[in-house]
N, C-alpha and C positions, 0 to 999 in steps of 0.2 A: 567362379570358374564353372564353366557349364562344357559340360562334354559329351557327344552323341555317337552312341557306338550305333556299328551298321554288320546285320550277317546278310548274306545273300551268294546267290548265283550258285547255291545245290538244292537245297529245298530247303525250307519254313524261313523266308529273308521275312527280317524284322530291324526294328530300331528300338533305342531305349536311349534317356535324355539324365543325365544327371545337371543336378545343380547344386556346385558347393557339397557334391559327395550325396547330396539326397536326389535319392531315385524318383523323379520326379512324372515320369510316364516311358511308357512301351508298349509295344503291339505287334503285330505278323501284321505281314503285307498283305496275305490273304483275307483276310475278314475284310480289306477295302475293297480289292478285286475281284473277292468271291470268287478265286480260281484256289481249290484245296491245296493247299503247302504250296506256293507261290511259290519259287526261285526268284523269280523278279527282284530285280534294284527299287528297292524297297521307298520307291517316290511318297507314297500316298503314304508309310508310315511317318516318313520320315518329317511332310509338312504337322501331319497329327503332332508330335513332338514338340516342334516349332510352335505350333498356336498354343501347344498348351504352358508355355513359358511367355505367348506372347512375343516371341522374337523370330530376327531372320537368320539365314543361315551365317551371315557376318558378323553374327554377331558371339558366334558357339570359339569358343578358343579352341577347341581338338574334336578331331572327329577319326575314332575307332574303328578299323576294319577285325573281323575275328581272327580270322587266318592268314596265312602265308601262302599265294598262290606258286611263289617260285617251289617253296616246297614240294608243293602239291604233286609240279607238273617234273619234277624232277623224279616222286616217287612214280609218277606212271611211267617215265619213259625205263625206271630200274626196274619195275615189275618185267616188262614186254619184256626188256634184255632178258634179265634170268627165264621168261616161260620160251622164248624164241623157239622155233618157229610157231608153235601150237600159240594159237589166238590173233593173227593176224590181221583175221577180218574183222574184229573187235579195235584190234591196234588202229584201222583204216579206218575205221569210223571215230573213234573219238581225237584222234592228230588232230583232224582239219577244226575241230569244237575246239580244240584248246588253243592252238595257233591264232586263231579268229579270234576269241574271248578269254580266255581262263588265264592264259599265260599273259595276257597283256588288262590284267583285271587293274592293275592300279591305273592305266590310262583308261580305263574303261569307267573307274570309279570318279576321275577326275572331272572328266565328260561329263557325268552326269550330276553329280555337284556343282560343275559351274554353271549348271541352269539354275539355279539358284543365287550363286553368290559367284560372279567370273571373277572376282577382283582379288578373293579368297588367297593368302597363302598357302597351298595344297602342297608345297614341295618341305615344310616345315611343320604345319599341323596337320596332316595327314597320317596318322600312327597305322601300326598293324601287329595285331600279336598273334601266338600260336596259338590252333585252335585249342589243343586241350587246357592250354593254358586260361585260356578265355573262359572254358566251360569249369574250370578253377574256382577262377576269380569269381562266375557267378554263382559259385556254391558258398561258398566259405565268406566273402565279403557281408554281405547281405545277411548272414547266420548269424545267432546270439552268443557266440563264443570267439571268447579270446584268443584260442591255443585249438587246433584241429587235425585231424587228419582227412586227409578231403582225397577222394577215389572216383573219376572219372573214368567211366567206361563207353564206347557208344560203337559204330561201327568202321570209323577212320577218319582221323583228321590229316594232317599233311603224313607222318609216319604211322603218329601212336591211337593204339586202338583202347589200351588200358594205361592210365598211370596215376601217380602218386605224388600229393603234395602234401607238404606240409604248410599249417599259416597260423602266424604266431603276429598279434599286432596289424601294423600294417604289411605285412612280408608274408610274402608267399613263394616258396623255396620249393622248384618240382624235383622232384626225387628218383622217382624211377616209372621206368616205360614197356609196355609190351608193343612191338611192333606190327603191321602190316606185313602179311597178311593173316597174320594170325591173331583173331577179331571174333569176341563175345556176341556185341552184336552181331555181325557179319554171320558168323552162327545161327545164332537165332532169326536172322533175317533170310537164312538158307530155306529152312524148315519153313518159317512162312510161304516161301516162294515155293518148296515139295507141297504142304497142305493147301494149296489155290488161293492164297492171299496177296496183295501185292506190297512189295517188299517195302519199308521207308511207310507204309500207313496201317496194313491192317496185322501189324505184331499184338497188338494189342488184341484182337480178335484170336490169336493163336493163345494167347495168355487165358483168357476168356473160356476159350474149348478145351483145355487141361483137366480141367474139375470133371467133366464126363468120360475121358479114359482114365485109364491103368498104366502108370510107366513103364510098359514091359521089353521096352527096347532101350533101354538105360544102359544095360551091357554094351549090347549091338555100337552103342554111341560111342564109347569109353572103350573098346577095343579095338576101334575102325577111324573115326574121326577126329577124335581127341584126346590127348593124352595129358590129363591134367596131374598136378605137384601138389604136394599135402598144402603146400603153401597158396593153392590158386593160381599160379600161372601153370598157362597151358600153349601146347604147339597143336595145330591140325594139321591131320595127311590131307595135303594140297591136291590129292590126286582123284580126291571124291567132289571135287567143288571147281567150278569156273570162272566164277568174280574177278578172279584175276585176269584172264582173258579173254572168255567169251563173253557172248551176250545172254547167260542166261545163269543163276546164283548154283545151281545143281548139275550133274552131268547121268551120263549112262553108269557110270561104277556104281555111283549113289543109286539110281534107280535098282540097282540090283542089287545091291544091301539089304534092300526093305523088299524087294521083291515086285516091284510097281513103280509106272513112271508116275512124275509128278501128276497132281491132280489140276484138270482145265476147271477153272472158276465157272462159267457159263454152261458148263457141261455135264460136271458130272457132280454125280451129290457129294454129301459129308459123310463118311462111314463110321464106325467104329475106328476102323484102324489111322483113321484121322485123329479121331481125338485119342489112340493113344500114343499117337508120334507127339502130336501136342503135349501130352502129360508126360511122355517120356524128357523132350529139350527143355522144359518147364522144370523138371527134375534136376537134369545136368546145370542150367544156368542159374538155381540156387542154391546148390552144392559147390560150383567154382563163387559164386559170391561170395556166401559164409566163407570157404575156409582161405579168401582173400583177405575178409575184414578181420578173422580170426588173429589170422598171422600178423597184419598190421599192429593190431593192439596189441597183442603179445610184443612187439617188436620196438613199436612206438613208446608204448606206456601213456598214450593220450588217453582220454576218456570220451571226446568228441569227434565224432564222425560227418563229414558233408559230401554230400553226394550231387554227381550232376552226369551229363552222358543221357544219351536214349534209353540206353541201360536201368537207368536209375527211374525209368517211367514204369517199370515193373512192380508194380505195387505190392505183388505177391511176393516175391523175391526182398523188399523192402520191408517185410512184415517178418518176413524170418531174420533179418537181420537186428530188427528192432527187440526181439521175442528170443534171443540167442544171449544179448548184453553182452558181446565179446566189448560193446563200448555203451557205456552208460547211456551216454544222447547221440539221436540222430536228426540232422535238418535232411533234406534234400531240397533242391533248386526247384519250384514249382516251373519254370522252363526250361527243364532237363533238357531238350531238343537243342537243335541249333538256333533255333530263336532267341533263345536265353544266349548263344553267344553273340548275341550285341550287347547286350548288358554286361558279360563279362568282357569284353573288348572294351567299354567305358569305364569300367570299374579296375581293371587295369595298370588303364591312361590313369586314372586320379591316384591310385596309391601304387602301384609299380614306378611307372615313369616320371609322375610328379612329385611322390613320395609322401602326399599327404596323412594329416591324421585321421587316426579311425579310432571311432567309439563306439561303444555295443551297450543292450541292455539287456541286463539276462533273464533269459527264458523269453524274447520280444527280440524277430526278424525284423530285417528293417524293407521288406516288401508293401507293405502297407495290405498286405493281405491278397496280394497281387491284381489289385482291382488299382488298374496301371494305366487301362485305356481310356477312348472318349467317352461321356456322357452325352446328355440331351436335357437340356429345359424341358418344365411342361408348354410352355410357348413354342417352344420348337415343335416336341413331340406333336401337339395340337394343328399345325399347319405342316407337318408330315400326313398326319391321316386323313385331313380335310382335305389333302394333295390325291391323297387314292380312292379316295370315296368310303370312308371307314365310317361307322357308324359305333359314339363310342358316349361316353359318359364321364364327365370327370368329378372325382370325391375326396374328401379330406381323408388325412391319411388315416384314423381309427377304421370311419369307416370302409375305406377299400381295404384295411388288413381283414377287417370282419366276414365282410364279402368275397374274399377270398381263401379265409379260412373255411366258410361256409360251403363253398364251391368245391374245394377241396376233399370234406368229409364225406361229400355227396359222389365222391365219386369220378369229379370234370380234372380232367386234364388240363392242365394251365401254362399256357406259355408266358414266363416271366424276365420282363425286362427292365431291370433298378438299376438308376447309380453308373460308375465306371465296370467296364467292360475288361473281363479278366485277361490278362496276359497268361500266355501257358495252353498246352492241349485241353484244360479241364473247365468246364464250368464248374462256377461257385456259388452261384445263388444270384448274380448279377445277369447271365444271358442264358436262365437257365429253363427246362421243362418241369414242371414239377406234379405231383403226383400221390397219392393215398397209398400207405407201403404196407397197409393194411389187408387191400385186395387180393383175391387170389390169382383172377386174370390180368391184372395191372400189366405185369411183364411182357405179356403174350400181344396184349391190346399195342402197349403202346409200341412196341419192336417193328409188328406187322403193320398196324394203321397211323402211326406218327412218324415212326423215324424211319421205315420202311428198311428195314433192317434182318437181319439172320434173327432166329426167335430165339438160338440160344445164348444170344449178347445180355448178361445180366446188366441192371443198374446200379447205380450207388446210394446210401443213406447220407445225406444231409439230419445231423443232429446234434442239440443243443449240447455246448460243452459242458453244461450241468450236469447232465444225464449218462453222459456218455461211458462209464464204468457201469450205471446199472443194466444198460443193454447190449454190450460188446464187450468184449476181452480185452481193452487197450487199455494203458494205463498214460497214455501222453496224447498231448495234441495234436489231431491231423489236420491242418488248415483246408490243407492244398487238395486232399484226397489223394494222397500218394503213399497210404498204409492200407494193406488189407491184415483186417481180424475178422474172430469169430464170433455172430450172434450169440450175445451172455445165453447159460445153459437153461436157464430160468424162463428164458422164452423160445424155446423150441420146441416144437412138438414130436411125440414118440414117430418111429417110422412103425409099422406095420412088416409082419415079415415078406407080404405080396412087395409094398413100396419098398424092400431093402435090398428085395433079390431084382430090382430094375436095373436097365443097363443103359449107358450111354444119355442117348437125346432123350428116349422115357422117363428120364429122372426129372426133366424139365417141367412137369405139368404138377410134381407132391409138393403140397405145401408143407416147408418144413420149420418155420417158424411164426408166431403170431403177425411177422412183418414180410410173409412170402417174397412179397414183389423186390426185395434189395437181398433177399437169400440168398445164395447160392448153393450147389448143389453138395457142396461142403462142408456148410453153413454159414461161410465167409463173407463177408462183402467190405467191399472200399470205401473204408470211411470218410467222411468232411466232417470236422466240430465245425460249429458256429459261434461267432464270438460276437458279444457288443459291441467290443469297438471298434473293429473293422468293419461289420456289417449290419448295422441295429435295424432295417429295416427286415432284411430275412429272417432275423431273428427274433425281430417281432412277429413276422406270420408264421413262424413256427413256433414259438409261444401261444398263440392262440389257437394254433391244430390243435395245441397238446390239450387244451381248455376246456374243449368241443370232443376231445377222443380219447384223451390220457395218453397220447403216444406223440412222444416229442422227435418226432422222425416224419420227413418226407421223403420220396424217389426225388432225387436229381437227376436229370440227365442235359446233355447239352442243347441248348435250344438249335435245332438246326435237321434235316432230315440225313441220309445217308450220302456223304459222298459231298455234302456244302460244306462250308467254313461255319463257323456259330455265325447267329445274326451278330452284325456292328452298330446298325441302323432304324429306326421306326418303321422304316420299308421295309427292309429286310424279314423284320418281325412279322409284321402285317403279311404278307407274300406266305410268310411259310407256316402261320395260323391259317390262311385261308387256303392253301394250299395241301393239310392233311387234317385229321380227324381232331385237330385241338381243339377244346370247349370253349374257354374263354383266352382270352389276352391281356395280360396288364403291364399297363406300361405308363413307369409314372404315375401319374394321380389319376388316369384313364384305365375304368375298365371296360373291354369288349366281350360282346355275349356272341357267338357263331349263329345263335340263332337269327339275332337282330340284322345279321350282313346280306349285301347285295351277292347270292353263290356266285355269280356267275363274273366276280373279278377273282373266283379262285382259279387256279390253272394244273396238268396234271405235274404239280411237283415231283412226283414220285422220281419222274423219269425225266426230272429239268438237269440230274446232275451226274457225272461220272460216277461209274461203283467207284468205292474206297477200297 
């Protein structure tokens, strides 16, 4: 039975290919088209899928859409009713997009499936499920547990913004819903859009600049905006926000809450009172967490917890929930986004609709580590770079681990590309940048000159799952990088009373642990274990850092500069090595030296891609 679920046509369209219930590959559209969070009908994942089963599209029994667009367009036009007349011109613009495309998406989906397969039964195997449902299914199916309580949160699927299921077996029974417009993320997606980030990419940078304020507008939030229940659901006064009608996530009341109108990205800098509106919603949106999952458990009596929703990408927010134990174990969905609901729309179709069996093994996802996309031969890789004019070297695998552990302790920035290509916002070790987390300027270097980036976007640690209690506060596996803890106390360095009385962005420059560069100004950082079996190559060259330095930790970051998708490609890679300040390249059994390259096929990347 092979079944290919499809998100698309809001942002992050992906596909994901089951067979016989095993997840056999998945990906975002983006990383084909190199257009950041594609919406696009997800063509190019979806032949990816295809080849990597070796079949055509006549040959997949059911194909998954995530959502219900009837839904959708039924909630827009009950929004406009109830805001009437205010939002009009809002109203006017999105009609004529939904009449043209949204409202007629299942003819729209047919269309373009039958360039593939016209013969296709598309009026019988063509499924479609509800979004949160789908973001469900791709928490909880996928998880090591039998019996769960699974908490989707994100910023709106056809109604619901927050809800509740349970999954026991193959069943998955949804339970209860917080509706539109009344939206965790949508929240938090406000604040990004007040602090100059753009809504749907750079929440994550809001998350980021938290650790440099003070929550001091926590009240202000909590008497004005939202009115949250001991239990975590909450209502917001509609009358500070615009999403629901106009074209812009804040209004003028809001602006005069805080005292200031929203901040222009291109204009104006980062102040204090950014980061502590930052750390103030960062506050608010792990307070309605916790005492959401609290009251579940309490309510449930489950022990297992799975998480999915945009929501659930909040790694800090995920650290207190894990650090709380109102539930013994927590999975979350390494494609918390809507990407991951195409996998939950295939996963579904095989156990909702078809009603197949499911079997788990416990404490062991059945992600494969989410290293879900395409790979590359060295034959391949080899008439890629001979294709651009790359000047490279190829070695047995000992010695390129050595040679790149070697590179590594020295100091070189490495762009690293092994293996399958992760599914999810995160690099893992497969399309990944990696780095000495040793250094003090590491941070500063690679933000400014590599990824060309805000210099206070901290990075993550990649490290070995051996080790991982002697240098962090976690007691469980983070594959995905979707826990933040804190650097073990044992290696941190004292502050100084000069370094303790700094404020804000100042904090960014004290080294505060023997591993600076994955610090954070808290002393947190977002962990990834590394594991054998899913990735014994990364894990061999950080086995060999540790050999060379005693420190079984790398910087990870995603291979990719500011504002691109991660590389998919040997191109890709090549292009964005020679396009910023990376030392070397490894890719496959090839490594590249920056020294050894012709500069002049590099180009100015910096400014080849849209801010994020």
């Amino acid at each position: 039975m092979k079944i290919l679920g499809i998100s698309a046509f809001y942002h992050d369209s992906a596909a994901a290919m089951l067979d016989n219930g095993q997840i056999v590959a998945a990906a975002q559209e983006e990383r084909f088209t190199r257009i950041k969070h594609d919406a696009a009908f997800p063509a190019n994942a979806i032949d990816y899928c295809l080849d990597e089963l070796g079949i055509s599209l006549n040959e997949v029994d059911y194909v998954a859409f995530y959502d219900k667009p009837f839904l959708k367009f039924e909630r827009l036009l009950e929004t406009y009713l109830a805001f009437a007349p205010r939002g009009f011109q809002s109203f006017r613009k999105a009609i004529p997009i939904w009449l043209k495309e949204k409202l007629f998406q299942k003819d729209l989906l047919r269309k373009e499936l039958q360039r593939h397969a016209p013969d296709f039964d598309w009026e019988n195997k063509l499924l479609f499920g509800e979004h949160h449902q789908s973001h469900a299914a791709s928490a909880f199916y996928p998880s090591p547990f039998t019996e769960a309580v699974v908490l989707t949160m994100d910023g709106v699927g056809e109604w619901a913004t927050t809800s509740v299921a349970i999954g026991r077996g193959n069943k998955l029974e949804m339970m209860k819903e917080i509706h539109f417009p009344h939206s965790l993320g949508l929240l938090y997606s406000a604040f990004t859009y007040y602090t100059g980030f753009r809504v749907n990419s750079g929440e994550y940078k809001l998350m980021g600049l938290a650790p440099y304020g003070t929550p001091k507008y926590v009240d202000v939030i909590l008497s004005n905006l939202v009115d949250v229940k001991d239990d975590g659901t909450f209502r917001l006064d509609m009358s500070y926000f615009d999403y629901c009608t106009g074209l812009t996530m804040t209004n003028g009341k809001f602006n005069a809450l805080f005292g200031r109108p929203a901040r222009k990205p291109d204009n104006d800098p980062l102040e204090q009172f950014h980061m502590d509106i930052a750390s103030s919603i960062q506050a608010i949106t792990e307070e309605i967490v916790l005492r959401l999952t609290r009251d579940l458990a309490n309510h449930y009596g489950i022990e297992n917890l799975c998480l999915a929703g945009g929501v659930a990408l909040n790694c800090v927010a995920n650290g207190k929930v894990l650090k709380d134990r109102a539930f013994q174990n927590v999975w979350i969905q390494p494609a918390s986004g809507d990407a991951g609901g195409a996998l939950g729309a295939a996963l579904c179709a095989n156990y909702r609709f078809l009603d197949k069996e499911r079997s788990t093994v416990p404490e062991k996802d059945s992600m494969a580590g989410s290293y879900l996309g395409p790979e590359w031969s060295d034959e391949i890789i080899s008439q890629r770079l001979d294709a651009v004019g790359a000047v490279f070297t190829r070695f047995d695998d000992v010695p390129l681990i050595d040679m790149t552990a070697d590179a590594l302790a020295e100091e070189r920035a490495i762009g690293w590309m092994q293996g399958r290509m992760e599914f999810g916002p995160r690099a893992l070790g497969a399309r990944s940048i990696l780095a000495d987390p040793r250094s003090p300027k590491m941070q500063k270097m690679l933000n400014l000159k590599v990824k060309y980036r805000e210099s206070f976007r901290p990075f993550a640690p990649s490290i070995l799952i051996e080790d991982l209690q002697d240098w962090f506060e976690l007691d469980t596996a983070s594959p995905y990088m979707l826990l933040v803890a804190e650097v073990n106390e044992k290696h941190r360095k004292n502050m100084s009373k000069e370094e303790e009385a700094l404020f804000g962005i100042e904090k960014l420059n004290v080294s505060r642990s023997e591993i600076p560069a994955i610090t954070h100004v808290d002393y947190s950082a977002r962990v990834q274990t590394v594991h054998q079996d899913t990735n014994p190559r990364y894990h061999q060259l950080i086995s060999a850092f540790k050999e060379r330095t005693g420190c079984p930790v790398l910087v990870n970051t995603s291979f990719n500069v500011r504002g691109e998708p991660i590389v998919c490609t040997p191109d890709d890679a090549f292009r964005c090595f020679m396009g910023t300040d990376l030392d070397n390249l490894v890719i496959g059994n090839y490594f590249l030296r920056k020294e050894d390259q012709d500069l002049s096929l590099g180009s100015d990347y910096k400014n080849t891609f849209k801010l994020d």
